[in-house]
MDAnalysis code that builds the backbone (N, CA, C; Angstrom):
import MDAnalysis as mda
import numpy as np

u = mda.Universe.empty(609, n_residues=203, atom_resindex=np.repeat(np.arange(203), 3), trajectory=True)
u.add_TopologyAttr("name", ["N", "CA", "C"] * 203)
u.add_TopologyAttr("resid", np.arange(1, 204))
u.add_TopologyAttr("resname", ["UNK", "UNK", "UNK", "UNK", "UNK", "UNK", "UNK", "UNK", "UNK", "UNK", "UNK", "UNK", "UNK", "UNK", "UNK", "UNK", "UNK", "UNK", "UNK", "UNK", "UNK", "UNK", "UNK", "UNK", "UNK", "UNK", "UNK", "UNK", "UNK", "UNK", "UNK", "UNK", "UNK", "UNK", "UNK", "UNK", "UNK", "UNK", "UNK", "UNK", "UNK", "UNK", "UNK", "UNK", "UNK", "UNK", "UNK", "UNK", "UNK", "UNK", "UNK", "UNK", "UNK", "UNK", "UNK", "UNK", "UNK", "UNK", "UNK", "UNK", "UNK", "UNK", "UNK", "UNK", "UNK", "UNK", "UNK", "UNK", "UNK", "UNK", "UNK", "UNK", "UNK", "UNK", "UNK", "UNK", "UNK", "UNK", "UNK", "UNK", "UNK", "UNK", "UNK", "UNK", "UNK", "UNK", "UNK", "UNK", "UNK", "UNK", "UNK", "UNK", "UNK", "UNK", "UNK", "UNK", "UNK", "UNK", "UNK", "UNK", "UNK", "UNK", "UNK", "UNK", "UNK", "UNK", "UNK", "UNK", "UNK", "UNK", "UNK", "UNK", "UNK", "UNK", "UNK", "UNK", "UNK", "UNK", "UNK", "UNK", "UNK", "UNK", "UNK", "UNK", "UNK", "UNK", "UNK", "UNK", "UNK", "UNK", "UNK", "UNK", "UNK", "UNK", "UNK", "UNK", "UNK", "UNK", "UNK", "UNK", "UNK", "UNK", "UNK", "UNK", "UNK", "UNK", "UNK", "UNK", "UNK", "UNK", "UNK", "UNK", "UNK", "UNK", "UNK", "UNK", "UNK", "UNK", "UNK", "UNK", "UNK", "UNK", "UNK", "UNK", "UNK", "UNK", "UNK", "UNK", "UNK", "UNK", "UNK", "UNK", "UNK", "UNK", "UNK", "UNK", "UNK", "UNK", "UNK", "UNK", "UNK", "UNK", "UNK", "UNK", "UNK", "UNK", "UNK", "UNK", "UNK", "UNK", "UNK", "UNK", "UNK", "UNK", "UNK", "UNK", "UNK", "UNK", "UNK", "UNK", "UNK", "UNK", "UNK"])
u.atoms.positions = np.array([
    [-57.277, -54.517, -2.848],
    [-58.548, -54.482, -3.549],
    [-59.438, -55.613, -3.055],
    [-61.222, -55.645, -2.871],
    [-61.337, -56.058, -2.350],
    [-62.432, -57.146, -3.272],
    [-62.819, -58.649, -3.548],
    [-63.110, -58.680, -4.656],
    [-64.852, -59.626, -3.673],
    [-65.925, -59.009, -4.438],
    [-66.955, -59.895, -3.178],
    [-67.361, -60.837, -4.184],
    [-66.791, -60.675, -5.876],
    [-67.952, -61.433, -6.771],
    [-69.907, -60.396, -7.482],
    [-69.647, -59.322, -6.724],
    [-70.862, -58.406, -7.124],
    [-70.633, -57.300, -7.212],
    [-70.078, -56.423, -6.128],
    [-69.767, -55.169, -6.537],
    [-68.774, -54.585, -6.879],
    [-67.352, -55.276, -6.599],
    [-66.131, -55.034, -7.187],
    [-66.122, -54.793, -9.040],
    [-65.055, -53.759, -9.039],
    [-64.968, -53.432, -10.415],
    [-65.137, -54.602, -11.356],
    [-63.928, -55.512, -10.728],
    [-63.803, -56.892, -11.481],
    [-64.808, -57.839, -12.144],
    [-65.752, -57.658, -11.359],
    [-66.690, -58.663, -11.975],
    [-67.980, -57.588, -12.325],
    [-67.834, -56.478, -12.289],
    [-68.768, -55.558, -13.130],
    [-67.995, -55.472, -14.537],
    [-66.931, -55.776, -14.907],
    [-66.143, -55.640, -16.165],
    [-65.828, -53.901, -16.256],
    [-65.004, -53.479, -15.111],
    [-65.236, -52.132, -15.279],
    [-63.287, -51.982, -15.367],
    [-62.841, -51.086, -15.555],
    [-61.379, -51.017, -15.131],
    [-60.405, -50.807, -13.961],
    [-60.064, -50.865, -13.678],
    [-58.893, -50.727, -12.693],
    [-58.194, -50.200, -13.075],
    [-58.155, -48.932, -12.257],
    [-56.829, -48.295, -12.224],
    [-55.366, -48.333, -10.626],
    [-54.433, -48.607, -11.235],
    [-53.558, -48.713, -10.237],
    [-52.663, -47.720, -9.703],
    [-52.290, -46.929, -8.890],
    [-51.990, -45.980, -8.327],
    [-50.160, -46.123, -8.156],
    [-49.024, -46.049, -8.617],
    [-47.933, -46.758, -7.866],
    [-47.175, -45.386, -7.112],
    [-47.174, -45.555, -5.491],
    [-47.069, -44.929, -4.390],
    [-45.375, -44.099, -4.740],
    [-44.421, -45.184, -4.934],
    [-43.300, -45.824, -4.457],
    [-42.358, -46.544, -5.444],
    [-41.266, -46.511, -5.587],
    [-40.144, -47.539, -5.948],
    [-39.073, -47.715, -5.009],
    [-38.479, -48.358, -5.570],
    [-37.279, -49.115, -4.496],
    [-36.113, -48.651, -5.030],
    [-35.028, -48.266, -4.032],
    [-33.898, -47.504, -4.681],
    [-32.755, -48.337, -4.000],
    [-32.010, -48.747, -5.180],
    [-31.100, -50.244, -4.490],
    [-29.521, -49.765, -5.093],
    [-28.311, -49.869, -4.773],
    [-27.516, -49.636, -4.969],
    [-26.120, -50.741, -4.013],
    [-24.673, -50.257, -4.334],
    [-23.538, -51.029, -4.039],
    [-22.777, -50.342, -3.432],
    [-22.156, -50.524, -1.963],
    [-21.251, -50.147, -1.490],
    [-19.719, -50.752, -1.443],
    [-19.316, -50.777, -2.323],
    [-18.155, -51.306, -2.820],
    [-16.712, -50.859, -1.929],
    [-15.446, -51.865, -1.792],
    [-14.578, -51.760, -0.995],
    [-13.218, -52.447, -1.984],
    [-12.770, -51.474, -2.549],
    [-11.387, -52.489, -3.488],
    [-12.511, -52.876, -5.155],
    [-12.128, -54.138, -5.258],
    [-12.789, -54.567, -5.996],
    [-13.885, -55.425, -6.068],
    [-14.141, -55.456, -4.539],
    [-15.484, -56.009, -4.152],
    [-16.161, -55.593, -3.722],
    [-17.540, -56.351, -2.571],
    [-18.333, -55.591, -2.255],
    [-17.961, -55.060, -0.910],
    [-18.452, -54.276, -0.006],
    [-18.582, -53.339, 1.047],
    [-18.697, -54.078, 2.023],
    [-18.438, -53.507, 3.169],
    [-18.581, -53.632, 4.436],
    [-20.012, -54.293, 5.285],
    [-20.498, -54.737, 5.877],
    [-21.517, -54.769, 6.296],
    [-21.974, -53.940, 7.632],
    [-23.292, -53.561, 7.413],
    [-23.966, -52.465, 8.559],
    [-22.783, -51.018, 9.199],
    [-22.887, -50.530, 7.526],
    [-22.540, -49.384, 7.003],
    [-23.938, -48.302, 6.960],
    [-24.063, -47.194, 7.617],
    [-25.459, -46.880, 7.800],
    [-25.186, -46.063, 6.332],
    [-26.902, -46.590, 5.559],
    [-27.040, -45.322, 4.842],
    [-28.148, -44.379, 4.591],
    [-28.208, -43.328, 4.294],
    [-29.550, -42.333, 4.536],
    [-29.840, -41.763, 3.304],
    [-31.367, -41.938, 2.664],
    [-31.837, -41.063, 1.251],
    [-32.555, -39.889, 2.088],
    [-32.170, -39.263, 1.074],
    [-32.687, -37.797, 2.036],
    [-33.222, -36.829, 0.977],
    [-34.593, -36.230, 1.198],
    [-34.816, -35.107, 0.164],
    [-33.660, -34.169, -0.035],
    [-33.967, -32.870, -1.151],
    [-33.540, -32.410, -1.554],
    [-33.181, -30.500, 0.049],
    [-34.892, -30.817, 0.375],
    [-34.343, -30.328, 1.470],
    [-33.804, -30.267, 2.867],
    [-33.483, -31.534, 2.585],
    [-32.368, -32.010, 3.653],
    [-33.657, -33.208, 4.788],
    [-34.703, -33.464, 4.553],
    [-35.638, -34.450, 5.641],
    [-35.047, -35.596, 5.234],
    [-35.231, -36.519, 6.104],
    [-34.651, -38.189, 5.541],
    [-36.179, -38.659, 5.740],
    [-35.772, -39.429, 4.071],
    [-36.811, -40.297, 3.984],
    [-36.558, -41.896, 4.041],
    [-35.743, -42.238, 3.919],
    [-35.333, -43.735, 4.812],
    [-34.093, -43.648, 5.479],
    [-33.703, -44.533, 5.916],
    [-32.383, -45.332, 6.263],
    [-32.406, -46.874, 5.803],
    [-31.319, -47.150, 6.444],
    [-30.746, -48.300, 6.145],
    [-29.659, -48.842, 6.134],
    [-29.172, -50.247, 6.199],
    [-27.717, -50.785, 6.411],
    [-27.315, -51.408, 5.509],
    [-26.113, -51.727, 5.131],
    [-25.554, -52.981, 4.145],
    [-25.566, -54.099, 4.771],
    [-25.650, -54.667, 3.822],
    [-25.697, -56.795, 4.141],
    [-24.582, -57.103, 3.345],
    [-23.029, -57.739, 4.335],
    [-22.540, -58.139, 3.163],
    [-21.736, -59.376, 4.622],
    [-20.744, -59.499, 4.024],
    [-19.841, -61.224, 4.931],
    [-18.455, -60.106, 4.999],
    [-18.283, -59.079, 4.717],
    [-17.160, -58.482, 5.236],
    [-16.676, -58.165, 6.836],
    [-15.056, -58.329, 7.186],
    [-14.810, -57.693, 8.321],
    [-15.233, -56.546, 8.737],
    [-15.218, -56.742, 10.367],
    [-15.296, -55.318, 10.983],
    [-13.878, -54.629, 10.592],
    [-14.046, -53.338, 10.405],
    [-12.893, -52.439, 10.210],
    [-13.474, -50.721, 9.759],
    [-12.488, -50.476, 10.162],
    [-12.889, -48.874, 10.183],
    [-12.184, -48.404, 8.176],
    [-13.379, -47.957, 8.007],
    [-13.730, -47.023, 6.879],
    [-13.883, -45.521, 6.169],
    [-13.613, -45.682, 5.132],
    [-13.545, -43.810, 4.412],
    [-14.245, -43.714, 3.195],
    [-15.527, -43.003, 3.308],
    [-16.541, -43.123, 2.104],
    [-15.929, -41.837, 0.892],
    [-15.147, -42.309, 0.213],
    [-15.080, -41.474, -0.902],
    [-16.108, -40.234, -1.805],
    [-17.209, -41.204, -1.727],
    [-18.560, -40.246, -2.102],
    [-19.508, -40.460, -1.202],
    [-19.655, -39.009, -0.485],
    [-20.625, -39.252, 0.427],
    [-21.998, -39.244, 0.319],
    [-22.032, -38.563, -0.857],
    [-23.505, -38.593, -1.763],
    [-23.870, -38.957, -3.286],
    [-25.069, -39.350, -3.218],
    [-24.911, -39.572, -5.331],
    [-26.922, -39.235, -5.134],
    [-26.781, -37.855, -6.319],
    [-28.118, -37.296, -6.315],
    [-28.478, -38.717, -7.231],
    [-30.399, -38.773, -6.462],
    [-30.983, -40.056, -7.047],
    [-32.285, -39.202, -7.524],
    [-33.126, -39.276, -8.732],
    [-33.852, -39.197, -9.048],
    [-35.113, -39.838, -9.051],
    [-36.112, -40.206, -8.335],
    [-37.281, -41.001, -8.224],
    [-38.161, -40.427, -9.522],
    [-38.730, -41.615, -10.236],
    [-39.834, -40.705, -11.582],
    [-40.585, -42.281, -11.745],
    [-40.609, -43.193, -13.161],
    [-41.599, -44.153, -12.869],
    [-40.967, -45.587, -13.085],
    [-39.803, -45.824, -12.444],
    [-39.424, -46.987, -12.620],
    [-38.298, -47.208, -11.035],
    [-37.947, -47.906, -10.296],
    [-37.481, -48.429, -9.508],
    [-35.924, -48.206, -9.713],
    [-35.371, -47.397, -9.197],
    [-34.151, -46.631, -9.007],
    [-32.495, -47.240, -8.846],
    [-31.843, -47.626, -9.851],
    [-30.105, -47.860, -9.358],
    [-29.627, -47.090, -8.525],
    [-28.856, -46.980, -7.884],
    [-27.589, -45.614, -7.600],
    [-26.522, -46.157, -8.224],
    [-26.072, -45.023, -9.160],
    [-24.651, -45.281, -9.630],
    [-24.487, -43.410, -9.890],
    [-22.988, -43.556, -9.710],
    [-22.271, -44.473, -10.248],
    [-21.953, -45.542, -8.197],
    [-21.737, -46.394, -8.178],
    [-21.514, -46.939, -6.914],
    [-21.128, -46.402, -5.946],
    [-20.934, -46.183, -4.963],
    [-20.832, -45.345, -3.434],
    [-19.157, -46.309, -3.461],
    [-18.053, -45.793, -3.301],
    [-16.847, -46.529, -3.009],
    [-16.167, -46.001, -1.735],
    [-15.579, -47.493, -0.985],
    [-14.705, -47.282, 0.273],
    [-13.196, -46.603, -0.395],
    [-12.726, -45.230, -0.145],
    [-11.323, -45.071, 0.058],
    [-10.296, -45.909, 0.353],
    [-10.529, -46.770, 1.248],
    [-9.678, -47.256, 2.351],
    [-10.268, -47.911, 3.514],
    [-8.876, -48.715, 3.839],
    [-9.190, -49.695, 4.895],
    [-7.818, -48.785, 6.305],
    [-8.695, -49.215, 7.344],
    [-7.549, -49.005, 8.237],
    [-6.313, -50.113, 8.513],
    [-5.164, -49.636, 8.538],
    [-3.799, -50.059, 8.692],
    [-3.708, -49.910, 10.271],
    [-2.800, -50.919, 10.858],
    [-2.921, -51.004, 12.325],
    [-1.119, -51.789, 12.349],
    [-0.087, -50.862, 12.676],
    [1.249, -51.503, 13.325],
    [1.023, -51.452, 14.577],
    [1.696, -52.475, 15.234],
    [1.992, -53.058, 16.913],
    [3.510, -52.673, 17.113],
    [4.142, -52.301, 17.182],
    [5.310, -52.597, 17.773],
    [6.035, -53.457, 18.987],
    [6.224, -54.422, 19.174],
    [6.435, -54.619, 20.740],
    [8.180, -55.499, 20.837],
    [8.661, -55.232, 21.967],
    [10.214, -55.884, 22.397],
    [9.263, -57.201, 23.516],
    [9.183, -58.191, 23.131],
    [9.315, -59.281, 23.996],
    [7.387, -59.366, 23.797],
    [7.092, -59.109, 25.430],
    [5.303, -58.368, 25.550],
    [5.711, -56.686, 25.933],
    [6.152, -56.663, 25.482],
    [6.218, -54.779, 26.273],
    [6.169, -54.048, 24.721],
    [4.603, -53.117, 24.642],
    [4.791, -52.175, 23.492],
    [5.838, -51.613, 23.712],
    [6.024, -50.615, 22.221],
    [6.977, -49.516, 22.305],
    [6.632, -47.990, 21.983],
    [6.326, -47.406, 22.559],
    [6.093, -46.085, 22.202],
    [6.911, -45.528, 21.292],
    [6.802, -44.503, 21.008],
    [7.910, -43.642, 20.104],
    [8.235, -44.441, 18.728],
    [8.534, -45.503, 17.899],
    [8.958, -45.897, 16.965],
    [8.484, -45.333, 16.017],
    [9.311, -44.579, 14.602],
    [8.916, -44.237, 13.863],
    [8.286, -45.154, 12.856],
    [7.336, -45.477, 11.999],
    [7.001, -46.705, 11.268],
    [6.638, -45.387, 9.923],
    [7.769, -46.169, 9.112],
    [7.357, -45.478, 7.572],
    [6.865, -46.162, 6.918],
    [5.572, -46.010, 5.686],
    [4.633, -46.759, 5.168],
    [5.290, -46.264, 3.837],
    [5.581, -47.260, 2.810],
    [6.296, -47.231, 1.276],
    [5.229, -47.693, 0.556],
    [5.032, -46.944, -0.559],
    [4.278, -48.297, -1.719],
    [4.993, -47.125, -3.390],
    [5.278, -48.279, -4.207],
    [5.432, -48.608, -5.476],
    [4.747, -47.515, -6.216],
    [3.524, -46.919, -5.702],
    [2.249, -46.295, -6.549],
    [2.392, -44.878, -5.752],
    [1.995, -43.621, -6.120],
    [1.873, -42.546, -5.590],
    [0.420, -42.838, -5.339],
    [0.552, -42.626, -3.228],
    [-0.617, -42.509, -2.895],
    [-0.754, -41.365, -1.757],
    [-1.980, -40.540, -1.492],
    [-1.617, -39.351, -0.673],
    [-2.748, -39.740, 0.284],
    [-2.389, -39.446, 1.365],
    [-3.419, -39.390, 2.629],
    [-3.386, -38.293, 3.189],
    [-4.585, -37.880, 3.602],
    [-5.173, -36.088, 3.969],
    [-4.350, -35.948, 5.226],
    [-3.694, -36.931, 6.090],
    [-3.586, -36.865, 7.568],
    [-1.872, -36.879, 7.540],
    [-1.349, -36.722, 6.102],
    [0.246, -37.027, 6.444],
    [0.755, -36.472, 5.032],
    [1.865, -35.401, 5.478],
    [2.338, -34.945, 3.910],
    [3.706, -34.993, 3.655],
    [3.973, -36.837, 2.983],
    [5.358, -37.284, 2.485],
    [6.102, -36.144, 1.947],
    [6.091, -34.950, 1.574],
    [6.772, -34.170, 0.626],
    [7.477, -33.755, 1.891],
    [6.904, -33.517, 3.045],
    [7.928, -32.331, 4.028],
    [9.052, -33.735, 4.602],
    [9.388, -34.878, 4.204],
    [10.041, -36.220, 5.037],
    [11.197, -35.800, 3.913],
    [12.268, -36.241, 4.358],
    [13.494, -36.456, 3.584],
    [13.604, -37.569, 3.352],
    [12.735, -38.483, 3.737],
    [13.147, -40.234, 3.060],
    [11.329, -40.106, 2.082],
    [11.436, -39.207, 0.840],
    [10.535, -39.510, -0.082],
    [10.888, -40.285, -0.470],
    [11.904, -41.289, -1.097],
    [11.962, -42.601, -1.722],
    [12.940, -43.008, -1.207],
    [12.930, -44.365, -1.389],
    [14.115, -45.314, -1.389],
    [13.694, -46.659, -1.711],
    [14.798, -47.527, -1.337],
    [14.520, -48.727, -1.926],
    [13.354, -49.613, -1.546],
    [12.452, -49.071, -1.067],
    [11.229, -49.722, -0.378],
    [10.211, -49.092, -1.309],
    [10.629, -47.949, -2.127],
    [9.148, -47.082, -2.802],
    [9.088, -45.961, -2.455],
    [8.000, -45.719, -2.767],
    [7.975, -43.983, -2.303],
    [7.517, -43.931, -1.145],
    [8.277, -43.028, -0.226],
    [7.285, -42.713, 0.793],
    [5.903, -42.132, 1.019],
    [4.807, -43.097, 1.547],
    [3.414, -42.772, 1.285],
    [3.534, -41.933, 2.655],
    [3.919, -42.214, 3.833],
    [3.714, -41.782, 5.537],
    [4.312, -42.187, 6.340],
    [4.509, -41.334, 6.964],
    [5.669, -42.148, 8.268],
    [4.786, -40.925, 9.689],
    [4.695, -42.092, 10.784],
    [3.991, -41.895, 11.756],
    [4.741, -42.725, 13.020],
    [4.437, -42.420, 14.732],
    [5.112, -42.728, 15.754],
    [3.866, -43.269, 16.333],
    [4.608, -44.396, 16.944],
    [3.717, -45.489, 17.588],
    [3.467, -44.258, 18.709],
    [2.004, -44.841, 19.418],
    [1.234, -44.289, 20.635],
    [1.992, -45.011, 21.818],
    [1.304, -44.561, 22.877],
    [1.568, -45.024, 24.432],
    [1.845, -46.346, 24.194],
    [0.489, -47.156, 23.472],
    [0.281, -48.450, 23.566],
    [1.656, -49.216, 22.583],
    [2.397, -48.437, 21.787],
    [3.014, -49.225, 20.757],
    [2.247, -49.098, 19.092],
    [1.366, -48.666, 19.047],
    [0.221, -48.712, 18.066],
    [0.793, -47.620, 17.142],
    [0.722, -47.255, 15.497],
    [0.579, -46.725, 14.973],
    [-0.320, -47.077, 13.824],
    [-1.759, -45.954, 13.973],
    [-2.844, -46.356, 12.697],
    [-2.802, -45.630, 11.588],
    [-2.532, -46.015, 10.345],
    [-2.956, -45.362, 8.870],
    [-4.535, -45.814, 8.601],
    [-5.303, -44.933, 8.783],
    [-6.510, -45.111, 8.639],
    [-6.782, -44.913, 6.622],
    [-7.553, -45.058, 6.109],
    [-8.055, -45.241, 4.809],
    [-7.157, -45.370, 3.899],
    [-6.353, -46.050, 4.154],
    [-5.476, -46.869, 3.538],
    [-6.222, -47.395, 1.903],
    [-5.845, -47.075, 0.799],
    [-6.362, -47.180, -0.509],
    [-5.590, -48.903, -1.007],
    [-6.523, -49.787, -1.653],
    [-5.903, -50.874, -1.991],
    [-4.593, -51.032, -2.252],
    [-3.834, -51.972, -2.282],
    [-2.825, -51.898, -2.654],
    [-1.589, -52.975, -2.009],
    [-0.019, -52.939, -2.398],
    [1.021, -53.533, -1.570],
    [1.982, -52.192, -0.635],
    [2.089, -52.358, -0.041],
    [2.870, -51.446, 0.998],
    [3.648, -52.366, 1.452],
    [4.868, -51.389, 1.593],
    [5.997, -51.979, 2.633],
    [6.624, -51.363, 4.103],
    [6.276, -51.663, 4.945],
    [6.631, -50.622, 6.169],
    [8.063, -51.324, 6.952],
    [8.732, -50.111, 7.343],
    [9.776, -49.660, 7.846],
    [9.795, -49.185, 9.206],
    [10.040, -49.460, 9.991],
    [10.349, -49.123, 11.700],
    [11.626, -48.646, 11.536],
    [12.035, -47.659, 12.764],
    [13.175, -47.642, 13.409],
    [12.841, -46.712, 14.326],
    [13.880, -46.954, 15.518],
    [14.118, -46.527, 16.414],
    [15.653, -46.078, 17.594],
    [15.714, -44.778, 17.368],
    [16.980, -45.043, 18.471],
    [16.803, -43.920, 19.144],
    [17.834, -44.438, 20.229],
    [18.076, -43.168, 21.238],
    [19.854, -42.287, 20.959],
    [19.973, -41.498, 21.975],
    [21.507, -40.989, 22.331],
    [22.712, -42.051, 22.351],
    [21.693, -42.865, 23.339],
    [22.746, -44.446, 23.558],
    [22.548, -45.483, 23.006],
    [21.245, -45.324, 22.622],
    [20.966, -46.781, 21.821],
    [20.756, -47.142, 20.773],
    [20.341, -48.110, 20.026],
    [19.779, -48.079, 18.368],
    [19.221, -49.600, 18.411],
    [18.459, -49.754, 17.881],
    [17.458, -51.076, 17.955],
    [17.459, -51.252, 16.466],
    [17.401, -52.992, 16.545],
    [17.418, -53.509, 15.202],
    [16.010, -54.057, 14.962],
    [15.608, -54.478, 14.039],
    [14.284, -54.820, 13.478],
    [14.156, -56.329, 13.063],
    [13.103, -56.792, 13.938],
    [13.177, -58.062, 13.104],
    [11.645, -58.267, 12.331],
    [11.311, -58.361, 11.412],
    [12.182, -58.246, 10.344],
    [12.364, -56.671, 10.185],
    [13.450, -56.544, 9.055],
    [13.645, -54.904, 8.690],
    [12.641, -54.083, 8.378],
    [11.875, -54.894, 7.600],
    [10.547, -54.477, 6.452],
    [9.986, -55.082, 6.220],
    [8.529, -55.206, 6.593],
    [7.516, -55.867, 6.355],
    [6.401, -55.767, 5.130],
    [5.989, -56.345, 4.255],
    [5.153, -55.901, 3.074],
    [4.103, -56.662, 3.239],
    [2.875, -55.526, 3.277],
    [1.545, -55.754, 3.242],
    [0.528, -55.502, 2.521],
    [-0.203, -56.174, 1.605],
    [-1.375, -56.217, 0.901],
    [-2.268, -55.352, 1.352],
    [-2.998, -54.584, 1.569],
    [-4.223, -54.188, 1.543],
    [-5.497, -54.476, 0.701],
    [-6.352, -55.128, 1.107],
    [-7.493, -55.472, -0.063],
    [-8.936, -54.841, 0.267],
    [-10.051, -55.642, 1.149],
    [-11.375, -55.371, 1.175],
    [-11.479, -55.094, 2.121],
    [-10.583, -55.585, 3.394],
    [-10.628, -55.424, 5.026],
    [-9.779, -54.757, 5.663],
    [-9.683, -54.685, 6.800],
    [-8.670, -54.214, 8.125],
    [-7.699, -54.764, 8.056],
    [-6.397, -54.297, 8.331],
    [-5.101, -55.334, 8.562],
    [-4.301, -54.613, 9.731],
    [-4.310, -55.967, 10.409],
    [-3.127, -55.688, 11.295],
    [-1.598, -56.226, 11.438],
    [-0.697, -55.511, 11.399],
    [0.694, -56.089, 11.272],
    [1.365, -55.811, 12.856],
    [2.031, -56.885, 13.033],
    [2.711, -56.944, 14.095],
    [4.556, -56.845, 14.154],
    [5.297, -55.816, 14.941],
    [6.674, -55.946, 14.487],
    [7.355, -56.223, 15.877],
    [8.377, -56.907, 15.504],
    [8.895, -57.251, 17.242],
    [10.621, -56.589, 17.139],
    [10.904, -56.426, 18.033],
    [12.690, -55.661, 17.492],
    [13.546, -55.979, 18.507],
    [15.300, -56.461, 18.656],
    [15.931, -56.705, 19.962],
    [16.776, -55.500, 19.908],
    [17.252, -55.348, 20.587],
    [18.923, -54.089, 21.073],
    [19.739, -54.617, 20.459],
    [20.597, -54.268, 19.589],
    [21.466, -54.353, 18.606],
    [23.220, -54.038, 19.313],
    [23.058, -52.793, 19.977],
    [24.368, -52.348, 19.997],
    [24.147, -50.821, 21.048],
    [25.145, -50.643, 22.075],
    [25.552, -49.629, 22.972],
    [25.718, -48.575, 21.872],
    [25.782, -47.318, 22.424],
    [26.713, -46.656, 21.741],
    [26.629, -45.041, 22.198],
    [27.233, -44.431, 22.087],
    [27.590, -42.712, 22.576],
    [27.311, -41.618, 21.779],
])
């Protein structure tokens, strides 16, 4: 508005009316029991599908790979400046085992993932395993290291887990050091490392 002292509304004593264009639509990308990830892209988008912004999160969290539980939450614009709730929440964090004998990965090792709590992941179905429980918990997943030695549980849901390796052949059988490893999962990425020697010959 532009004010000269003569012809502006203002000093004619006339009214102003104000026009409001716009509000601001602010919300939480939450991870566990805190906040989210940072430069997480996110997009408001009409109803018929045009995007009308973007945007990233600002937060002090690790890099790590992520699983958006709700990928959408309808927002209503009308005359007041917009929440999103209920909050946008991370599933899960990615899980990352190493396996290695000395520096040399190991391919092939089976690594079973246990936790205390019934938890299900879309990419692995504990019911068809014959080690659903034991003294480690229930079996959440059991997966085989890659080329590299690597086995990833991606969206890994908060929590304590305990993982289990083993490995043998016709002739061989490898011991674990340690047997079982137990790992926290919280707001970030985790990586666990397992190292194992040759135990014993055998036929």
């Amino acid at each position: 508005m532009k004010v000269d002292g003569k012809t502006d509304l203002c000093t004619k004593n006339e009214d102003i009316n104000f026009v409001l264009a716009a509000f601001a639509v602010e919300g939480i990308l939450r991870s566990g029991n805190g906040g989210g990830p940072a430069d997480v892209a996110l997009t408001l988008s009409a109803e018929n599908g045009s995007v009308i912004a973007e945007t990233r999160t600002v937060s002090t969290a690790n890099d790590s790979t992520e699983c958006i539980e709700r990928g959408k939450v309808p927002v209503t614009v009308s005359t007041s400046p917009v929440r999103v709730q209920p909050d946008l929440k991370i599933s899960g964090h990615l899980l990352t085992v190493t396996v290695k004998s000395k520096n040399l990965q190991v391919a092939g090792t089976s690594v079973s993932l246990y936790s205390n709590t019934a938890v299900k992941l879309p990419y692995c179905d504990e019911k068809s395993d014959k080690e659903a429980s034991g003294s480690s918990g229930m079996l959440v997943c059991k997966l085989k290291t890659d080329s590299n030695g690597i086995a990833r549980f991606p969206c890994l849901p908060p929590g304590s887990y305990n993982i289990q390796p083993s490995f043998s052949t016709d002739k061989l059988r490898f011991s674990f050091s340690p047997k079982t490893k137990e790992v926290t999962m919280g707001s970030a990425a985790e990586k666990v490392l397992l190292s194992f020697s040759l135990s014993s010959v055998g036929h």
